[in-house]
N, CA, C and O atoms as a Tinker XYZ file with bonds, in Angstrom:
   460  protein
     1  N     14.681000 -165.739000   56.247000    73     2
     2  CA    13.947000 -165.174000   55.153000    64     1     3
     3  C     12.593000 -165.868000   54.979000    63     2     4     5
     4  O     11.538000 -165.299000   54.701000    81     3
     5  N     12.765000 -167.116000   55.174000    73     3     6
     6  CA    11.141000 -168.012000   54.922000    64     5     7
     7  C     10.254000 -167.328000   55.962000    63     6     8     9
     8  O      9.032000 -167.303000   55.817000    81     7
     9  N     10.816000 -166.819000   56.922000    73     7    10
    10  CA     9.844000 -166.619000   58.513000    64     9    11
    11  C      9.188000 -165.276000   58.029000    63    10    12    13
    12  O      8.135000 -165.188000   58.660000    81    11
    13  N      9.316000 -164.254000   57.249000    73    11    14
    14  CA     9.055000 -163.175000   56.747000    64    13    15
    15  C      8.626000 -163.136000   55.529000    63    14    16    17
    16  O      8.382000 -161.976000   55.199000    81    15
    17  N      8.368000 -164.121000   54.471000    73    15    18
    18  CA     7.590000 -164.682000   53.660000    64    17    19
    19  C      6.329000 -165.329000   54.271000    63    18    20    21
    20  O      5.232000 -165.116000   53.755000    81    19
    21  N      6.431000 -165.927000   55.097000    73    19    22
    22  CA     5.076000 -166.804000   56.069000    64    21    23
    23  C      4.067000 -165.445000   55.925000    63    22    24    25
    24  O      2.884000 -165.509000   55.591000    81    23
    25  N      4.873000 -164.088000   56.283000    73    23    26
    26  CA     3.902000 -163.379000   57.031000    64    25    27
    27  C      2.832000 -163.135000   56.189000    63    26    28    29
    28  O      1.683000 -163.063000   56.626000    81    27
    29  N      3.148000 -162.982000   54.841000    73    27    30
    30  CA     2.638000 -162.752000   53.359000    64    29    31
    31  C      1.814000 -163.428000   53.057000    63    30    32    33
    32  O      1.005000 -163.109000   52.185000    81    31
    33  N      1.780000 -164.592000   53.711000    73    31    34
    34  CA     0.774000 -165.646000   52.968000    64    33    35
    35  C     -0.226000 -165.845000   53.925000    63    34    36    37
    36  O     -0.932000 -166.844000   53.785000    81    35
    37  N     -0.512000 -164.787000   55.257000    73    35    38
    38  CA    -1.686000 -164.655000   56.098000    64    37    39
    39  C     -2.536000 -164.304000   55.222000    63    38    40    41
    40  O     -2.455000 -163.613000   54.207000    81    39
    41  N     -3.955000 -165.249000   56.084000    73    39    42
    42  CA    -5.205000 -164.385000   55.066000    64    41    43
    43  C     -5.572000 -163.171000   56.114000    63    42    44    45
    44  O     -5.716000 -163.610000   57.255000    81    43
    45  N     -5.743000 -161.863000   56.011000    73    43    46
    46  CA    -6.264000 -161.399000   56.494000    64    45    47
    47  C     -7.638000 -160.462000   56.942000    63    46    48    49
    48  O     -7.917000 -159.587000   57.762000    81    47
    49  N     -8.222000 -161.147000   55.979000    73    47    50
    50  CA    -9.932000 -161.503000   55.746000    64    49    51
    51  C    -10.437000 -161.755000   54.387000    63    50    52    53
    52  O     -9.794000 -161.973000   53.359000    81    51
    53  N    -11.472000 -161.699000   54.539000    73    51    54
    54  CA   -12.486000 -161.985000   53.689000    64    53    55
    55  C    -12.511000 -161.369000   52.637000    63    54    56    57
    56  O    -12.538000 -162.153000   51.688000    81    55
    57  N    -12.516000 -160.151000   52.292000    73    55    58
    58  CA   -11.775000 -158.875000   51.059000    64    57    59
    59  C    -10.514000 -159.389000   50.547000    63    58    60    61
    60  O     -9.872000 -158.674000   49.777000    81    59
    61  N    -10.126000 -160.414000   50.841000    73    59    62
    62  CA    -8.327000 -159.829000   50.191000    64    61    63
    63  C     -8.045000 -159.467000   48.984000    63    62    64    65
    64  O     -7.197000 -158.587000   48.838000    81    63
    65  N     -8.528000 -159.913000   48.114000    73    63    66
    66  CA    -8.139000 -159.454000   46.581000    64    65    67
    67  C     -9.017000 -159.170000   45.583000    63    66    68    69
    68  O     -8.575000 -159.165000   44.435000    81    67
    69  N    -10.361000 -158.893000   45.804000    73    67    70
    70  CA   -11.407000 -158.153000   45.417000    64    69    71
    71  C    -11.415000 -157.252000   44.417000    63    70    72    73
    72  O    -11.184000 -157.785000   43.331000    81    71
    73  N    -11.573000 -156.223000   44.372000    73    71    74
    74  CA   -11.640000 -155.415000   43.914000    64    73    75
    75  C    -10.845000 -154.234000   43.630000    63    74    76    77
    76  O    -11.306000 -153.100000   43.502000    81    75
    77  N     -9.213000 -154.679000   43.509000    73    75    78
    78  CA    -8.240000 -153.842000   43.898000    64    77    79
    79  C     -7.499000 -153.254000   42.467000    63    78    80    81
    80  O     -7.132000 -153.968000   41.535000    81    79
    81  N     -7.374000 -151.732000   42.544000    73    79    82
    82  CA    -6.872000 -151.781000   41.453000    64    81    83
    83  C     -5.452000 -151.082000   41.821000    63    82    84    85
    84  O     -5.247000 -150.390000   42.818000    81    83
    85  N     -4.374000 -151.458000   40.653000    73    83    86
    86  CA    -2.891000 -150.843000   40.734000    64    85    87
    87  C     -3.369000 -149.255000   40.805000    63    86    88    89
    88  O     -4.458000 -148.735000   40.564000    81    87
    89  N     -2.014000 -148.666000   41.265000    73    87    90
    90  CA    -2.115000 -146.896000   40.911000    64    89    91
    91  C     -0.580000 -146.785000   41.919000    63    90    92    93
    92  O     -0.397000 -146.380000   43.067000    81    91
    93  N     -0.089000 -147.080000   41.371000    73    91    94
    94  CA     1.554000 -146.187000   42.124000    64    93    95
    95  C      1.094000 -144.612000   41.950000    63    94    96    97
    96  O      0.530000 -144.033000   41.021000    81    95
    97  N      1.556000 -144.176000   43.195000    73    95    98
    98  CA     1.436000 -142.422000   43.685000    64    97    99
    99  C      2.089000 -142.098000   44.925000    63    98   100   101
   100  O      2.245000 -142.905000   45.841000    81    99
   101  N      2.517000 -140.744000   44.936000    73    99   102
   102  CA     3.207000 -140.527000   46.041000    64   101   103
   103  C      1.825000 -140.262000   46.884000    63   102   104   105
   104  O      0.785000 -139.918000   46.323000    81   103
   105  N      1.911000 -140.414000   47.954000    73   103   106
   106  CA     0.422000 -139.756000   48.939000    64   105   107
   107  C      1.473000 -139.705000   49.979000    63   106   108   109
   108  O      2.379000 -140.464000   50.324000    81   107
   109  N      0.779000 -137.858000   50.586000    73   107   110
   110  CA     1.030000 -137.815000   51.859000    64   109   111
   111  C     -0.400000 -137.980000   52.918000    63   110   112   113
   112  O     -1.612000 -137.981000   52.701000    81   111
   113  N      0.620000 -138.143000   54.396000    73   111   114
   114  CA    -0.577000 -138.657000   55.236000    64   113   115
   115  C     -0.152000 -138.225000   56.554000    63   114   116   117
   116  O      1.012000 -137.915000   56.807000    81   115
   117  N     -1.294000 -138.203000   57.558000    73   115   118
   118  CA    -1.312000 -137.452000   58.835000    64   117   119
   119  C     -1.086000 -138.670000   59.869000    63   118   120   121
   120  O     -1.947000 -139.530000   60.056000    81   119
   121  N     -0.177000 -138.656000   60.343000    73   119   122
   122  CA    -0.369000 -139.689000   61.843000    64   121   123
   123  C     -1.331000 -138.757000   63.076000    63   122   124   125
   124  O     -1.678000 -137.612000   62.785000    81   123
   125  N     -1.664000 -139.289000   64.280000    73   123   126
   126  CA    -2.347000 -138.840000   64.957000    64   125   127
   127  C     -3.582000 -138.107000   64.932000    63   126   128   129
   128  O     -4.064000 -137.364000   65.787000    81   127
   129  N     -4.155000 -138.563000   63.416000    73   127   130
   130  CA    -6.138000 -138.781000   63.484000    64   129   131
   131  C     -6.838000 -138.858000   64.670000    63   130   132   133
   132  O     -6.119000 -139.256000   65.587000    81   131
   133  N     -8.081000 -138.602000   65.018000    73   131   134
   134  CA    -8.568000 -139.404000   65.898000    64   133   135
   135  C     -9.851000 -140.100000   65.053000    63   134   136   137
   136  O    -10.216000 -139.739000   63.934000    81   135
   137  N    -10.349000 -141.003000   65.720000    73   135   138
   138  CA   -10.918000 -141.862000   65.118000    64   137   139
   139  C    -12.370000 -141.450000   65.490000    63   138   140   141
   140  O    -13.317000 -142.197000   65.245000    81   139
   141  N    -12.545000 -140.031000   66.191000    73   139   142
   142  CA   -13.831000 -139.765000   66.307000    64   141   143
   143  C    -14.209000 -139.252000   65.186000    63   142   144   145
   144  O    -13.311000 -138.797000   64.479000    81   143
   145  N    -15.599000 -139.170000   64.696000    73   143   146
   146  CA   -15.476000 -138.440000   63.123000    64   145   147
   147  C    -15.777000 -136.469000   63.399000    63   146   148   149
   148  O    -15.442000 -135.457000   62.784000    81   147
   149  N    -16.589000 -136.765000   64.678000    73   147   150
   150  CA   -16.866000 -135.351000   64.748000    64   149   151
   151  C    -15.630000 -133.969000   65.247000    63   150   152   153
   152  O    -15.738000 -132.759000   65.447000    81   151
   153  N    -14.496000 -134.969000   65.289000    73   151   154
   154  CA   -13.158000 -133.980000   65.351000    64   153   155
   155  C    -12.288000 -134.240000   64.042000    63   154   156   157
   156  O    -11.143000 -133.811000   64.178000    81   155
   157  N    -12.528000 -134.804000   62.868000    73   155   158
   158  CA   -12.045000 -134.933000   61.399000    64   157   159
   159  C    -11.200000 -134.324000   61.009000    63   158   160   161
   160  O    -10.096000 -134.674000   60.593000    81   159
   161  N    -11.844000 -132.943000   61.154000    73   159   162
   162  CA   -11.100000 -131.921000   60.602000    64   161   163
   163  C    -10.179000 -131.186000   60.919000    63   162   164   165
   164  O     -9.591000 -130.475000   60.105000    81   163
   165  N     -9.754000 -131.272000   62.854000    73   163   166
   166  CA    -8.842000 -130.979000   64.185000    64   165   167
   167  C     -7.218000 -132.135000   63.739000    63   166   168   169
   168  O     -6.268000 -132.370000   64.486000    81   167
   169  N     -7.412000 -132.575000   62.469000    73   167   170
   170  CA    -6.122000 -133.655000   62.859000    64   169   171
   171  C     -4.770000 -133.063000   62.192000    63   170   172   173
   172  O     -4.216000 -133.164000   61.097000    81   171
   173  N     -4.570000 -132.518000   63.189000    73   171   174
   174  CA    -2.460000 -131.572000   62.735000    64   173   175
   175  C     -1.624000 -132.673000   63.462000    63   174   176   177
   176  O     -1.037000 -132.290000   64.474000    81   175
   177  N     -1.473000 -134.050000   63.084000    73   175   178
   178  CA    -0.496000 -134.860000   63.015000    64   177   179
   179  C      0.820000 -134.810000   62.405000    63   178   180   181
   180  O      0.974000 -133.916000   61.572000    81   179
   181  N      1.598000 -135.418000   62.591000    73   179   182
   182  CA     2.926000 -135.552000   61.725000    64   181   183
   183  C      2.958000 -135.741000   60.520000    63   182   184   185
   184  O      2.740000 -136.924000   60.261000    81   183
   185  N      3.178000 -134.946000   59.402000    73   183   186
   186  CA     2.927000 -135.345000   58.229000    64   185   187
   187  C      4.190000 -136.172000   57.307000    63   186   188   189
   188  O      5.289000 -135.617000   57.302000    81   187
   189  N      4.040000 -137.484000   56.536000    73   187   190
   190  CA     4.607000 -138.262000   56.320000    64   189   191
   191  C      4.182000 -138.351000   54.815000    63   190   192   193
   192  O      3.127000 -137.881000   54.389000    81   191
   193  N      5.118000 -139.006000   54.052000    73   191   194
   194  CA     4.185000 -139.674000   52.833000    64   193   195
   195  C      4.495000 -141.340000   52.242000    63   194   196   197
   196  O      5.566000 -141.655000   52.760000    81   195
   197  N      4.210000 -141.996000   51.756000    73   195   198
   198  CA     4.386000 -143.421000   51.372000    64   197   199
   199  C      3.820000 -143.048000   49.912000    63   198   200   201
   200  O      3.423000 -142.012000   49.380000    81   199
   201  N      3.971000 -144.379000   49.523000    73   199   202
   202  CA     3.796000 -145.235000   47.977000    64   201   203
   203  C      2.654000 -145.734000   47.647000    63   202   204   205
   204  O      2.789000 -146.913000   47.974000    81   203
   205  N      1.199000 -145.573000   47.040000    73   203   206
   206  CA     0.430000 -145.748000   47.231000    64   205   207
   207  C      0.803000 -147.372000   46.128000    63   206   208   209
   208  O      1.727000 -147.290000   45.318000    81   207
   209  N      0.074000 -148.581000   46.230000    73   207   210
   210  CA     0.096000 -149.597000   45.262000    64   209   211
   211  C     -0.561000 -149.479000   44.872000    63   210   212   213
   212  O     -0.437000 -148.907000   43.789000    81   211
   213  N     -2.186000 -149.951000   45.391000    73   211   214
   214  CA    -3.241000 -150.055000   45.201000    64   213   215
   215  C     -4.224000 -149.474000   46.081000    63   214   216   217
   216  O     -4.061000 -149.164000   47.261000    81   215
   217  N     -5.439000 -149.343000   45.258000    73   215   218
   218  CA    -6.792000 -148.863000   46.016000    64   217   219
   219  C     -8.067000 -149.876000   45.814000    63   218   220   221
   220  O     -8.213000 -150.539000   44.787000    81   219
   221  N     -8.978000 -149.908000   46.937000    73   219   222
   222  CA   -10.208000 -150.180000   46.090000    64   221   223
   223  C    -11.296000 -149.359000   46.874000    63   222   224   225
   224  O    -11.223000 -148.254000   47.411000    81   223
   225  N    -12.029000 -149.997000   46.795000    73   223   226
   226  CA   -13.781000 -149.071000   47.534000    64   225   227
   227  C    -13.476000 -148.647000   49.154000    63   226   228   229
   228  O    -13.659000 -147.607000   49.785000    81   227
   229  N    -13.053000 -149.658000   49.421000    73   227   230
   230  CA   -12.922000 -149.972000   50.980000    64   229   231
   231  C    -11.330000 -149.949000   51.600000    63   230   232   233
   232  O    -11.142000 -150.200000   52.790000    81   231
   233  N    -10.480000 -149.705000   50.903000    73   231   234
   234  CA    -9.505000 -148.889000   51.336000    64   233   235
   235  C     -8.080000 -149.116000   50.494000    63   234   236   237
   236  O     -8.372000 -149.395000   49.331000    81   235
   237  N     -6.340000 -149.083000   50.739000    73   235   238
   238  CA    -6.024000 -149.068000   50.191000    64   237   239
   239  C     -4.382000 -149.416000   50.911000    63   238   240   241
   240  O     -4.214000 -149.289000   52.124000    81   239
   241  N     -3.220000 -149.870000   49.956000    73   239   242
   242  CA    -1.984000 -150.673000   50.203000    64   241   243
   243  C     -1.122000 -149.069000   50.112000    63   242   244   245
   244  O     -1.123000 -148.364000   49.103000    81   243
   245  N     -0.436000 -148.737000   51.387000    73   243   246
   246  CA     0.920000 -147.830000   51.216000    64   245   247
   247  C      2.111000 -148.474000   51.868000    63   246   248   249
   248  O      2.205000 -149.104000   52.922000    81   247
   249  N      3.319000 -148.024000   50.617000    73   247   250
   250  CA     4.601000 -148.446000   51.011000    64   249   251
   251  C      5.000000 -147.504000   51.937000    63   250   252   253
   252  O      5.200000 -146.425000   51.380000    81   251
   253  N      5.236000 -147.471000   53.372000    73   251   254
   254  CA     5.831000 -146.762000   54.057000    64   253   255
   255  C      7.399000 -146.857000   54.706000    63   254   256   257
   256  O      7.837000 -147.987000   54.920000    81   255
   257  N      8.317000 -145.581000   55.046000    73   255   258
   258  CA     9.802000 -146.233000   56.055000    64   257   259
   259  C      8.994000 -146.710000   57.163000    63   258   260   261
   260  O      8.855000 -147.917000   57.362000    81   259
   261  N      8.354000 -145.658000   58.032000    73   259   262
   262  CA     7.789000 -146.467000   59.431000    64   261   263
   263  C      6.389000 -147.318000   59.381000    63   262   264   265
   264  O      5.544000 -147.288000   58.486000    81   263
   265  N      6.380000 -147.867000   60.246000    73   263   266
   266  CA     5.449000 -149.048000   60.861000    64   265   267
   267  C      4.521000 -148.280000   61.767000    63   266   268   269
   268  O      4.685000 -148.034000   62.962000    81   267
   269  N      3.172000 -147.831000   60.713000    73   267   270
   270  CA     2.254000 -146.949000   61.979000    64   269   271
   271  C      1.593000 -148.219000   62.665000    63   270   272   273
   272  O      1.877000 -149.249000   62.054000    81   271
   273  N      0.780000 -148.416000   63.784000    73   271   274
   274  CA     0.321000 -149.011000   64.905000    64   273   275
   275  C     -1.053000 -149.580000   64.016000    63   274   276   277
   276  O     -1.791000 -148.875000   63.328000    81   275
   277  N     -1.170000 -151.076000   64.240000    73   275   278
   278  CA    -2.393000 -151.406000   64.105000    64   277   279
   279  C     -3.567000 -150.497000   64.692000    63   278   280   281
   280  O     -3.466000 -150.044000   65.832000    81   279
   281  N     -4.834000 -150.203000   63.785000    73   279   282
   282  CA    -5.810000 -149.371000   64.261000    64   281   283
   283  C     -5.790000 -148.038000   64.542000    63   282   284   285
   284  O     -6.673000 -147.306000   64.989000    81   283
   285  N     -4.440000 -147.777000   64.157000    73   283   286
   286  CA    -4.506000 -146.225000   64.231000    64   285   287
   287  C     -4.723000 -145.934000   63.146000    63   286   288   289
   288  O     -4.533000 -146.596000   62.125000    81   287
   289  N     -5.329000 -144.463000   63.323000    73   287   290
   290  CA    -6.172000 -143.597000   62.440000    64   289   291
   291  C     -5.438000 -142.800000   61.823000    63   290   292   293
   292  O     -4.899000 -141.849000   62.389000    81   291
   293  N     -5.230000 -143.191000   59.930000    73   291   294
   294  CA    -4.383000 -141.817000   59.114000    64   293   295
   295  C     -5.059000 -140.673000   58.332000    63   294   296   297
   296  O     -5.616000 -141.132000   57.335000    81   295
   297  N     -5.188000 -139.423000   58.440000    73   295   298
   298  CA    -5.736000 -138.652000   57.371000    64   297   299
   299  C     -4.834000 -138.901000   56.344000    63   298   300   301
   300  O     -3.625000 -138.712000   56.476000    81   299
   301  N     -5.461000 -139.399000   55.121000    73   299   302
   302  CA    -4.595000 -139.748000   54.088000    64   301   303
   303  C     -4.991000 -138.648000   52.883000    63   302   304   305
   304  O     -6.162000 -138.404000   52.593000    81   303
   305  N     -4.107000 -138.169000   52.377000    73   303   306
   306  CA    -4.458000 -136.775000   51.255000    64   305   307
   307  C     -4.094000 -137.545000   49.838000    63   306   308   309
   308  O     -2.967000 -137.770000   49.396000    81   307
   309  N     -4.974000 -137.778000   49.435000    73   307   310
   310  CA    -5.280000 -138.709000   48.126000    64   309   311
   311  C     -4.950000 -138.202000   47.124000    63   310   312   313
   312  O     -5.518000 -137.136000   47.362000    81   311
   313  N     -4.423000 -138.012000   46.001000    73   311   314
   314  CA    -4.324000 -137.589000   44.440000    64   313   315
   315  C     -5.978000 -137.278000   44.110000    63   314   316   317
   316  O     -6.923000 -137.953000   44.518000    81   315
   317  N     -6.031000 -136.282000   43.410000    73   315   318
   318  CA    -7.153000 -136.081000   42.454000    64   317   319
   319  C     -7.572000 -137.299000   41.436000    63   318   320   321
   320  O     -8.608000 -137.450000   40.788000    81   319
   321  N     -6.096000 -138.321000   41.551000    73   319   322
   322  CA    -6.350000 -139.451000   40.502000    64   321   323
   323  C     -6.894000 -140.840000   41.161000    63   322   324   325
   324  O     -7.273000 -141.766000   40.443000    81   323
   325  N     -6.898000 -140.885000   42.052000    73   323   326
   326  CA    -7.782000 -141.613000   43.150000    64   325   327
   327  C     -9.145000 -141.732000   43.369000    63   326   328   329
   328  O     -9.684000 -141.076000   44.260000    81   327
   329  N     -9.767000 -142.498000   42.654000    73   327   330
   330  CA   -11.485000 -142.427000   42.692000    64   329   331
   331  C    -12.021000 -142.168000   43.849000    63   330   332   333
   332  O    -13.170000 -141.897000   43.500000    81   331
   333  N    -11.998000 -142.067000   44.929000    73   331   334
   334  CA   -12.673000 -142.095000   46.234000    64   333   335
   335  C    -13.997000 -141.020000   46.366000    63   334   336   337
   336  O    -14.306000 -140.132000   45.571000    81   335
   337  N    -14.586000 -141.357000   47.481000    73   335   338
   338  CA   -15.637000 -140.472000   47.811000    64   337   339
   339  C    -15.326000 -138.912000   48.296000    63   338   340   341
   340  O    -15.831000 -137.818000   48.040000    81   339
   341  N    -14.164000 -139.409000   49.182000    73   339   342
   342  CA   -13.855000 -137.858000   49.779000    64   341   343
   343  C    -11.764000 -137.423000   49.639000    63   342   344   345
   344  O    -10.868000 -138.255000   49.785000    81   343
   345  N    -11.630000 -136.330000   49.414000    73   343   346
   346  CA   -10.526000 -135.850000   49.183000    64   345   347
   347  C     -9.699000 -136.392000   49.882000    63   346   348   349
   348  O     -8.715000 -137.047000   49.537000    81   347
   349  N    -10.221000 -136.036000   51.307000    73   347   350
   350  CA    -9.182000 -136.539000   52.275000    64   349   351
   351  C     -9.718000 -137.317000   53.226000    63   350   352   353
   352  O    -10.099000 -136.722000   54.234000    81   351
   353  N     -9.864000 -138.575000   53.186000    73   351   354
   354  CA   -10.362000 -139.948000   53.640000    64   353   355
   355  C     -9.488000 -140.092000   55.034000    63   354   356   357
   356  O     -8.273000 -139.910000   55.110000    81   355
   357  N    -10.463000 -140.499000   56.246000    73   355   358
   358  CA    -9.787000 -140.859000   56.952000    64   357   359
   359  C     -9.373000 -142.825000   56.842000    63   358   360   361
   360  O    -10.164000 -143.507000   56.192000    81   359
   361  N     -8.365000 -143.402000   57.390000    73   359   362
   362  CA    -8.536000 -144.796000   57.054000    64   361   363
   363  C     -7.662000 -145.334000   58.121000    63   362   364   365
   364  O     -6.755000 -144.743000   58.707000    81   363
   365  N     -8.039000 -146.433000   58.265000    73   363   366
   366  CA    -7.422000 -147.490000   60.246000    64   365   367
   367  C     -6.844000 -148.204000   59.171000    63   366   368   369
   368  O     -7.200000 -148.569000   58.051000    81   367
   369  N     -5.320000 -148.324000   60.240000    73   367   370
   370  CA    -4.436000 -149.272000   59.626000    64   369   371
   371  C     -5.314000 -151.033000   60.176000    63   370   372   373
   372  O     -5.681000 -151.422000   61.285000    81   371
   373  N     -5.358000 -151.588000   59.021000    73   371   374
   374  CA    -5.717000 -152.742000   59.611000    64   373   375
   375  C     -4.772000 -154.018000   59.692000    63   374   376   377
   376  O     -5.078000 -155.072000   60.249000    81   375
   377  N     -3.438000 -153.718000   58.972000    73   375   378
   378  CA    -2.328000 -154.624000   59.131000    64   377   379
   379  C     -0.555000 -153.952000   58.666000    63   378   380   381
   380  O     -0.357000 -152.926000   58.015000    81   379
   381  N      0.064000 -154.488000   58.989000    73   379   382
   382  CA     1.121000 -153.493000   58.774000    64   381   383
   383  C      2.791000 -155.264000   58.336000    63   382   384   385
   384  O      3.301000 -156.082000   59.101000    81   383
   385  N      2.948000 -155.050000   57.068000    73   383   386
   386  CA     3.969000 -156.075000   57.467000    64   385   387
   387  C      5.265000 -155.255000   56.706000    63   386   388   389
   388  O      5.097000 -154.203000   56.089000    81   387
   389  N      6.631000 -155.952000   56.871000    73   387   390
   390  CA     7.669000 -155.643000   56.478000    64   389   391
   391  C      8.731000 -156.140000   55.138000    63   390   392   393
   392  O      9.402000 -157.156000   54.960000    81   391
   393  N      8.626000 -155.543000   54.748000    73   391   394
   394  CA     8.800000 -156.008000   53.261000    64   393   395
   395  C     10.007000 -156.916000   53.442000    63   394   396   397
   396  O     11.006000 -156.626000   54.099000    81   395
   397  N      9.800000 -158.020000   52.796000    73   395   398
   398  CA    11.227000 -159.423000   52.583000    64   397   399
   399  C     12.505000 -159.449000   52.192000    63   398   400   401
   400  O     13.129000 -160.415000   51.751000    81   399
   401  N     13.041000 -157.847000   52.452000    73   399   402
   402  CA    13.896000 -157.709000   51.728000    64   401   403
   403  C     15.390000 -156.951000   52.650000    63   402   404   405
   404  O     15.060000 -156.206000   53.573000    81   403
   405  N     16.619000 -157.089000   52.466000    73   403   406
   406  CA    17.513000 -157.223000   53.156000    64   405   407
   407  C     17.936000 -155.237000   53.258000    63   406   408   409
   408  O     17.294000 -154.456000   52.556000    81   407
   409  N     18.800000 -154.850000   53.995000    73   407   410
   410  CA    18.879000 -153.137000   53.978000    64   409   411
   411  C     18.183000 -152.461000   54.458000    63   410   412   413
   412  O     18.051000 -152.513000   55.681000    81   411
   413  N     17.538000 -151.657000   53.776000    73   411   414
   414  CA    16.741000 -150.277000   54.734000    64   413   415
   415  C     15.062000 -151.485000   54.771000    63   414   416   417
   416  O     14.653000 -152.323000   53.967000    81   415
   417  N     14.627000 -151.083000   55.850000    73   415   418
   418  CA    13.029000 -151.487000   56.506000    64   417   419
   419  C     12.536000 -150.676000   55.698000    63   418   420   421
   420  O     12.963000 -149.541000   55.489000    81   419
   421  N     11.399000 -151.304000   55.072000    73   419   422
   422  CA     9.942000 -150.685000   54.419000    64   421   423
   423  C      8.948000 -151.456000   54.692000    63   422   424   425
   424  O      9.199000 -152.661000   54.698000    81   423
   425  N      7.789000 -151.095000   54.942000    73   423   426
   426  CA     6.612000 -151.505000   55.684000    64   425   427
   427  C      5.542000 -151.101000   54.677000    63   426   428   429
   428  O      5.360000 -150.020000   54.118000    81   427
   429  N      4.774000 -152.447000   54.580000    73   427   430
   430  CA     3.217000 -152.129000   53.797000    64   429   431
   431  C      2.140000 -152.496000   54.359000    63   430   432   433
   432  O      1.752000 -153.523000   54.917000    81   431
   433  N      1.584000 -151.177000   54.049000    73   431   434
   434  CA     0.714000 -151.187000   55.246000    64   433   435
   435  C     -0.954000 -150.811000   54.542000    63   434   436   437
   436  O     -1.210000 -149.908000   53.745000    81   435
   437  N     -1.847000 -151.747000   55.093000    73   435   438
   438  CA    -3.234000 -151.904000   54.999000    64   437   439
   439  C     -4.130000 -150.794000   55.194000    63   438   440   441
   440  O     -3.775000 -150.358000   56.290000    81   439
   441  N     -4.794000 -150.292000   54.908000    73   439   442
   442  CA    -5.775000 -149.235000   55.282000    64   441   443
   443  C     -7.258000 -149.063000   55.118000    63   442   444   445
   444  O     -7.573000 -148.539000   54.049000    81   443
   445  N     -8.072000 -149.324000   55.785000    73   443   446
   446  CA    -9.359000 -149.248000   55.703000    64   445   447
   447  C     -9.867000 -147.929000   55.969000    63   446   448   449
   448  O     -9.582000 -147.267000   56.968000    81   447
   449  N    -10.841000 -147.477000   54.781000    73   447   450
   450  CA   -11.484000 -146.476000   54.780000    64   449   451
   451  C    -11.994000 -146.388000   55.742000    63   450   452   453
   452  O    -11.979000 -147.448000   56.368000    81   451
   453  N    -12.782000 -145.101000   56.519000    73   451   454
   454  CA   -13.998000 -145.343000   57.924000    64   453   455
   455  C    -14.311000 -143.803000   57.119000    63   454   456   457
   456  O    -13.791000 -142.783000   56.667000    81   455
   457  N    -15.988000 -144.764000   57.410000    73   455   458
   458  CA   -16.923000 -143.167000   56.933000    64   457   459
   459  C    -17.825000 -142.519000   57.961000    63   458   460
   460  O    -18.440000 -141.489000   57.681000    81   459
């Protein structure tokens, strides 16, 4: 259990706790984005949804069952209650860990906006 607590206490940059605000929400989201912007709108991925925690400017915390891939690209379909710039934001996973807790796997996972 300590070895899966460690993971928690990585810094994983310079942003970490900034500007983040709470907002529990269901959000659904697209696996298999591409990360080009000029095909945005081409992304019919698997559609999934997670737990939104938090948001801020620059991107945002979902509770997910699966573990999407560092750097892959999610169309994420945001709530109307979600301040953001655009409806449906694309955003790169930038870290993905597994929650400390014993039973079913849940994964929280990092997301950086890309504009």
């Amino acid at each position: 259990m300590d070895s899966k607590w460690a993971e928690w206490s990585k810094v994983t940059g310079a942003q970490q706790h900034g500007d983040r605000f709470p907002l529990m929400r269901l959000v659904q989201f697209e696996r298999g984005a591409t990360s080009a912007p000029e095909r945005w709108e081409a992304a019919h991925g698997r559609q999934e949804a997670g737990i939104l925690l938090n948001f801020s400017r620059g991107g945002l915390c979902l509770l997910t069952e699966e573990a999407p891939a560092a750097e892959e690209v999610l169309l994420v379909h945001l709530p109307k209650s979600v301040p953001v710039s655009s409806s449906q934001p694309h955003a790169q996973v930038r870290w993905v860990r597994p929650l400390p807790f014993g039973g079913e796997t849940v994964y929280a996972v990092g997301l950086q906006f890309m504009l």
